[in-house]
C-alpha positions as a Markdown table, in Angstrom:
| # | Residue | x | y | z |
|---|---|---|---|---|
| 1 | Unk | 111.5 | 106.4 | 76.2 |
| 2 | Unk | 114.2 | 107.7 | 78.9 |
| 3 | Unk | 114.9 | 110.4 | 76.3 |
| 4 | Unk | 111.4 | 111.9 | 76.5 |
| 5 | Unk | 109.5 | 113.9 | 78.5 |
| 6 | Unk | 105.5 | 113.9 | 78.7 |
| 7 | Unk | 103.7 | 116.7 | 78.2 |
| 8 | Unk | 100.4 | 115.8 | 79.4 |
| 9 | Unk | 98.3 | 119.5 | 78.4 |
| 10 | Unk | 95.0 | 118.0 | 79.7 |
| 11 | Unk | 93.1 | 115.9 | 82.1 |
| 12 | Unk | 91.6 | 113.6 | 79.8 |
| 13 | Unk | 93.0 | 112.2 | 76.0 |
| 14 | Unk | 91.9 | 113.1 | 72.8 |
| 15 | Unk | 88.6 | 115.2 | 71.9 |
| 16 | Unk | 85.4 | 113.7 | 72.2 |
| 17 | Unk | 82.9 | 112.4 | 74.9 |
| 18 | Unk | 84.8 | 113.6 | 78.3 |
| 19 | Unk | 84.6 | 110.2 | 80.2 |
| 20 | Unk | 86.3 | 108.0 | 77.5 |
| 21 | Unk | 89.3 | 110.3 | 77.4 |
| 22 | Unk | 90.0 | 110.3 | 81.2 |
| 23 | Unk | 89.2 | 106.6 | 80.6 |
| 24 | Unk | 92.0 | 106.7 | 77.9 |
| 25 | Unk | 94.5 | 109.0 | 79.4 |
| 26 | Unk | 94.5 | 106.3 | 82.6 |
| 27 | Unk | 95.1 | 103.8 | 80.5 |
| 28 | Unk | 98.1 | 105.3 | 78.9 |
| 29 | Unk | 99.9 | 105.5 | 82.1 |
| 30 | Unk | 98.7 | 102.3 | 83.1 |
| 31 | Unk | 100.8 | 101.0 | 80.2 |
| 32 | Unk | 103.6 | 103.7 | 80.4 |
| 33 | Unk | 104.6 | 102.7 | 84.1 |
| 34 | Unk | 104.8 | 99.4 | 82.9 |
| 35 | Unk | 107.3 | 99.6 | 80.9 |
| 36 | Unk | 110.8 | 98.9 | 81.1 |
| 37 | Unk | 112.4 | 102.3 | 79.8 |
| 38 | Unk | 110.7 | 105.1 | 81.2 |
| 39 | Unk | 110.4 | 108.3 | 80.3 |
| 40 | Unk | 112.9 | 111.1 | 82.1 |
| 41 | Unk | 109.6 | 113.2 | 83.3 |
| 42 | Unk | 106.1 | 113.9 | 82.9 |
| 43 | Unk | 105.8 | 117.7 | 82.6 |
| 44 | Unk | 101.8 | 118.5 | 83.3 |
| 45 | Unk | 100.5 | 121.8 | 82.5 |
| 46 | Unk | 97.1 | 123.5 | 81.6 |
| 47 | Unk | 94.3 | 121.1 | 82.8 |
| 48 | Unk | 97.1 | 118.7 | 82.8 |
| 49 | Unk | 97.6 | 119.5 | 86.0 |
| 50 | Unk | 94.9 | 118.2 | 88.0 |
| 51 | Unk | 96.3 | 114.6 | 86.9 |
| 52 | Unk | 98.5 | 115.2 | 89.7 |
| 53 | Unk | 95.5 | 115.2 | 92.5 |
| 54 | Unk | 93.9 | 113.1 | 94.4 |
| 55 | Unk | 90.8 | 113.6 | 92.4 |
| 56 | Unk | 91.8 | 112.1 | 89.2 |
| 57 | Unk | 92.5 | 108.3 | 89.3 |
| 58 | Unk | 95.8 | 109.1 | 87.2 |
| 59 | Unk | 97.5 | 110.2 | 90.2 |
| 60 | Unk | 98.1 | 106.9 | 91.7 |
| 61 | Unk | 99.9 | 105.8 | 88.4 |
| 62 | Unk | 102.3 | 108.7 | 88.7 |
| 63 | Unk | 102.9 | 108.0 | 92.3 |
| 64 | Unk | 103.9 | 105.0 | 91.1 |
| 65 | Unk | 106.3 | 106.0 | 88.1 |
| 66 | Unk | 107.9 | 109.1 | 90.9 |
| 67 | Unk | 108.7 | 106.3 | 93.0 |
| 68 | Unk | 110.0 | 104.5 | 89.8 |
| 69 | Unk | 112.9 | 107.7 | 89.4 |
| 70 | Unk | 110.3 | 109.8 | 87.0 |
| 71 | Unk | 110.4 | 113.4 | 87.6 |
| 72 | Unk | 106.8 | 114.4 | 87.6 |
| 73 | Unk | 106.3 | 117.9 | 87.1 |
| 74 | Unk | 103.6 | 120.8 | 87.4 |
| 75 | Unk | 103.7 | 123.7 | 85.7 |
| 76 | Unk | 103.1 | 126.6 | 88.6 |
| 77 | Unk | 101.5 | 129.2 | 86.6 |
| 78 | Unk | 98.4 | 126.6 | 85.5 |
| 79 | Unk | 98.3 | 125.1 | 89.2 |
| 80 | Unk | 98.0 | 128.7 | 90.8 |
| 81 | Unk | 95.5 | 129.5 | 87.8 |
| 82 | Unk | 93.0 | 126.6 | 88.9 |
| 83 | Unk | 93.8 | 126.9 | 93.0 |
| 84 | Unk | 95.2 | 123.5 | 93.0 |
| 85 | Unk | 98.7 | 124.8 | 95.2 |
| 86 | Unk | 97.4 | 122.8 | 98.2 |
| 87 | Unk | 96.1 | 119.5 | 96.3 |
| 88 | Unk | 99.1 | 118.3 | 94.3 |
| 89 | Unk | 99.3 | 114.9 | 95.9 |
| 90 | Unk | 102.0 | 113.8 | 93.7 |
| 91 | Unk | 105.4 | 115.4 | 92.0 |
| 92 | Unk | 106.4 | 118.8 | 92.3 |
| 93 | Unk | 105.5 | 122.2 | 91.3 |
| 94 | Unk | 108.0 | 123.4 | 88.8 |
| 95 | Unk | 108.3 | 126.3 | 86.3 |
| 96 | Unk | 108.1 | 126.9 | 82.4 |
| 97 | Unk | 111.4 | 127.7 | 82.3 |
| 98 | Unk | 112.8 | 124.1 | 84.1 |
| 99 | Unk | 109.9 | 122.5 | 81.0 |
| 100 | Unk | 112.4 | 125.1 | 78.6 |
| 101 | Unk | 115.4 | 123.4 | 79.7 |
| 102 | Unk | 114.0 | 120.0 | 79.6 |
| 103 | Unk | 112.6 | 120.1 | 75.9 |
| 104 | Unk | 116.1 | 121.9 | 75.1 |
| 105 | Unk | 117.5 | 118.0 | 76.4 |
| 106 | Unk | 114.9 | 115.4 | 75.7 |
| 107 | Unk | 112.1 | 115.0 | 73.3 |
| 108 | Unk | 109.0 | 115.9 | 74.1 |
| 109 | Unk | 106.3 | 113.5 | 73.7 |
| 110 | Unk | 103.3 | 115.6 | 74.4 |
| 111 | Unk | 99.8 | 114.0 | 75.0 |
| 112 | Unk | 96.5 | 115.9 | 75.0 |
């Protein structure tokens, strides 16, 4: 897993009733920050990035893997698009050209 990085393009996993797949996508990272190899970043973009507010219970597990050495990422274009620049609680706002260089390094596991 420390050769990946997470695309997460979307609040919530898989298609389908709404609820179950923010249910699901919190579960994933439940389980991913448990782990003993972590992934080299989570690179959030599209919906993806409201993961990284306060408002979506995800955030507190990647608080959790940031303090754990996980680079969590947002892509600035998609947080400027929904007016989330001043509530991204966790991570940093980054660009689709640092996401470029990463998948040109690591694998990307994307999740959506």
């Amino acid at each position: 897993m420390k050769n990946k990085v997470i695309l997460a393009s979307s609040n919530q996993l898989g298609r389908g009733d709404e609820q179950l797949g923010v249910n699901v996508l919190e579960t994933f990272f439940t389980l991913l920050k448990q782990r003993d190899e972590l992934p080299r970043a989570v690179f959030c973009m599209n919906s993806g990035v409201y993961l990284m507010t306060d408002d979506s219970f995800v955030s507190v597990h990647l608080k959790e893997l940031e303090q754990k050495g996980v680079e969590i990422l947002a892509c600035k274009t998609c947080v400027e698009h929904y007016g989330l620049t001043d509530s991204i609680s966790v991570g940093k706002i980054s660009t689709m050209g640092e996401f470029v260089e990463l998948s040109a390094k690591y694998e990307i596991m994307t999740i959506s």
